[in-house]
C-alpha positions as a Markdown table, in Angstrom:
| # | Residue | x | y | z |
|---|---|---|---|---|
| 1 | Unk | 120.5 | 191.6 | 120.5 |
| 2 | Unk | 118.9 | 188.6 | 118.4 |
| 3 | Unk | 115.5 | 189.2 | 119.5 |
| 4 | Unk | 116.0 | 193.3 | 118.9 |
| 5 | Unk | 116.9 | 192.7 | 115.3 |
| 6 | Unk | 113.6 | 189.6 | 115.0 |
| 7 | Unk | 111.6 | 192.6 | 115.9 |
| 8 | Unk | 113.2 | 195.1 | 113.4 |
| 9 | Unk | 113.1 | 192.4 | 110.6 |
| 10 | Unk | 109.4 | 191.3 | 111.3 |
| 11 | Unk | 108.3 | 195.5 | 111.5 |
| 12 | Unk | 109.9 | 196.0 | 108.4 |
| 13 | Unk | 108.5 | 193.1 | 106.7 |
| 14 | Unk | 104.9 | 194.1 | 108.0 |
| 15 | Unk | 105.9 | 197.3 | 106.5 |
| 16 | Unk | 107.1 | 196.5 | 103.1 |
| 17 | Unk | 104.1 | 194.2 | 102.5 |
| 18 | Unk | 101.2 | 196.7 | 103.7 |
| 19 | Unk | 102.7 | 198.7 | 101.2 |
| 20 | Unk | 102.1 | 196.3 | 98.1 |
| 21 | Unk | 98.5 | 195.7 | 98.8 |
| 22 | Unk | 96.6 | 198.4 | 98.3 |
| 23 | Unk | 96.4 | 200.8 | 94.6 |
| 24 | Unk | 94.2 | 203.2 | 94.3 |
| 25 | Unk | 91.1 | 201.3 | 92.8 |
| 26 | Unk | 91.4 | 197.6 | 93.4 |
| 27 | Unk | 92.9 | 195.7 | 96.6 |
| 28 | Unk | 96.0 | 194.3 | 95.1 |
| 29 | Unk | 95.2 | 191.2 | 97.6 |
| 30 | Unk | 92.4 | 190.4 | 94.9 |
| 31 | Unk | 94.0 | 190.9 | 91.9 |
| 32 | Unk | 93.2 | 188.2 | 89.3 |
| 33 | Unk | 94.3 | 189.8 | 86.1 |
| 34 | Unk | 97.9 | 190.1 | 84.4 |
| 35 | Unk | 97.2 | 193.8 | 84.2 |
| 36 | Unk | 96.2 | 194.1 | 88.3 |
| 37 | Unk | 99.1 | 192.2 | 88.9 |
| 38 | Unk | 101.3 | 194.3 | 87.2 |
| 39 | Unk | 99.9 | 197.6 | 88.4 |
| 40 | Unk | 100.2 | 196.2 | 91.8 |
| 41 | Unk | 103.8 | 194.9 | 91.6 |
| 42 | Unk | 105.2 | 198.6 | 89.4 |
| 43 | Unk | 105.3 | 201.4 | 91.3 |
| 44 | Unk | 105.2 | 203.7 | 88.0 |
| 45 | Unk | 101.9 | 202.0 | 87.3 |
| 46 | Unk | 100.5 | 202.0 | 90.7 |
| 47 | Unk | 100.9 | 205.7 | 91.1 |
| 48 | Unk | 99.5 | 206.3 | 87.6 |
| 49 | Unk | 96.4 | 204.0 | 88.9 |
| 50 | Unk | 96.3 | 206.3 | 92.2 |
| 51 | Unk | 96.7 | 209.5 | 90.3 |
| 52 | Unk | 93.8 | 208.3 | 87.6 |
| 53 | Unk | 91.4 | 207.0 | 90.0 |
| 54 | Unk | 91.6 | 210.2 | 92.3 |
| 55 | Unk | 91.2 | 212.6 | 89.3 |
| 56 | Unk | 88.0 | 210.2 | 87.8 |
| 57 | Unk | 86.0 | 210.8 | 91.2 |
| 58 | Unk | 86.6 | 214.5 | 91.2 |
| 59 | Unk | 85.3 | 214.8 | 87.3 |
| 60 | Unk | 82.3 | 211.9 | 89.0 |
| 61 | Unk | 81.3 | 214.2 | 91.4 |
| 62 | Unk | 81.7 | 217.5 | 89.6 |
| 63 | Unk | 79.4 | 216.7 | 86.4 |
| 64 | Unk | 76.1 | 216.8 | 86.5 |
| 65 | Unk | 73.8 | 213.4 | 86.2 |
| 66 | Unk | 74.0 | 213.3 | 82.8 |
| 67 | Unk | 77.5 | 213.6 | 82.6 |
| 68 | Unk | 78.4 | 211.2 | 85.2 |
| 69 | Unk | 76.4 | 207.9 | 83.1 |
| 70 | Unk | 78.7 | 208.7 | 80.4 |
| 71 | Unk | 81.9 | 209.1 | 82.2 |
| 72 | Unk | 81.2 | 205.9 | 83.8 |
| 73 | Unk | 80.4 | 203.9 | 80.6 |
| 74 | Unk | 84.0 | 205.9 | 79.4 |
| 75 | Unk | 85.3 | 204.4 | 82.8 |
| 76 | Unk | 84.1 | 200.9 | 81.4 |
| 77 | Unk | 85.4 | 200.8 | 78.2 |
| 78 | Unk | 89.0 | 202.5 | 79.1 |
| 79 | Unk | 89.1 | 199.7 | 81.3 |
| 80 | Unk | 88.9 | 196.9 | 79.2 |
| 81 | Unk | 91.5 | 198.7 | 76.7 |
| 82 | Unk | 93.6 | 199.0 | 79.6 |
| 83 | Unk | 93.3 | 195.0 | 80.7 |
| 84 | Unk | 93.6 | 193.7 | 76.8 |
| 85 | Unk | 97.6 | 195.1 | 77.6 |
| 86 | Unk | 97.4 | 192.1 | 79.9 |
| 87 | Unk | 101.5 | 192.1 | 81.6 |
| 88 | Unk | 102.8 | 194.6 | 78.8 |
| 89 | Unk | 104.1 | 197.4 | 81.0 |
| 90 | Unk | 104.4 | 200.0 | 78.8 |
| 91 | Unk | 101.0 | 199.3 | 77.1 |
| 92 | Unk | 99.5 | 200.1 | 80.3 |
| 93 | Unk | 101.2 | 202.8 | 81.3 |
| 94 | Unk | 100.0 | 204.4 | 77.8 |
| 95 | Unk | 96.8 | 203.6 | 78.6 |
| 96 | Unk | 96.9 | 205.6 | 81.6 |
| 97 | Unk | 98.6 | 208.7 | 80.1 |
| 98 | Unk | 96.2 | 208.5 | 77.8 |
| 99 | Unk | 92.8 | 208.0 | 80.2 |
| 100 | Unk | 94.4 | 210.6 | 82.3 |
| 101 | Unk | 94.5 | 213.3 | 79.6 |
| 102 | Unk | 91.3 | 212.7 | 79.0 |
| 103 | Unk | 90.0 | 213.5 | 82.6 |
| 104 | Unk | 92.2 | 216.8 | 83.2 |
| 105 | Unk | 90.9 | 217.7 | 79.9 |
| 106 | Unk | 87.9 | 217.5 | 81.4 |
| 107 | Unk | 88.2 | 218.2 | 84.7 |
| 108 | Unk | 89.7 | 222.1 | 83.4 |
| 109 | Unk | 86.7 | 222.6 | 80.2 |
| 110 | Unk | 84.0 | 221.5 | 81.8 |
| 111 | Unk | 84.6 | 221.9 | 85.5 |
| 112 | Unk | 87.1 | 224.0 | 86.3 |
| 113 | Unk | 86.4 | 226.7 | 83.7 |
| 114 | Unk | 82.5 | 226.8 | 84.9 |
| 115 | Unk | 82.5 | 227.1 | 88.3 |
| 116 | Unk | 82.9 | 230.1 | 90.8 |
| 117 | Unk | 86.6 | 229.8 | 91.4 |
C-alpha cells in the first residue's frame, strides 16, 4: 500500500512540475527576469504568453518580408515594455492585452481580410 501511494505521489509530482516549465516563448527553467518568473509561476499570464506568442507567428508567417522586419522590431520593443513591469502582475497582464490587440488587429486588416478565404 506504502509503495502504491510513493508511486502515485512521485507521478503526480512529475506531473505538476512538467507543467510549470514550459510557456509559450521561453523555457520557464531559464527564466532570469522578475517578469519570466512571474509569467511562469501565473497561470493568467502564462496563457496570455501562449495565446500572444501563437497569434505573433501566424501574423510572422502571413506578411510579406517587409512586414515581418517591422513586426519583429514591434516584437522587440513590446518586449522590453513588457519586462520594465518587472513582478507587477497586472502591469503585465496589460501589456499583453494590449500587444495582443495589436496582432488580431492585424492578423484580421491585413491578413485575414486579403486572402482567399
Amino acid at each position: 500500500m506504502n509503495r502504491k501511494f510513493a508511486i502515485a505521489l512521485a507521478l503526480f509530482s512529475g506531473m505538476a512540475f512538467a507543467h510549470n516549465v514550459q510557456a509559450a516563448s521561453f523555457s520557464c527553467n531559464a527564466a532570469k527576469t522578475k517578469t519570466e518568473l512571474s509569467i511562469c509561476k501565473n497561470r493568467s499570464l502564462n496563457d496570455a504568453d501562449v495565446k500572444m506568442a501563437t497569434t505573433y507567428q501566424i501574423v510572422l508567417h502571413a506578411l510579406p518580408m517587409g512586414g515581418r522586419d517591422n513586426q519583429k522590431d514591434t516584437q522587440q520593443q513590446w518586449l522590453k515594455k513588457r519586462n520594465a513591469c518587472a513582478a507587477n502582475v497586472s502591469c503585465i497582464s496589460k501589456a499583453y492585452q494590449q500587444r495582443q490587440e495589436q496582432l488580431d488587429s492585424i492578423l484580421q486588416d491585413r491578413v485575414l481580410s486579403h486572402g482567399p478565404f
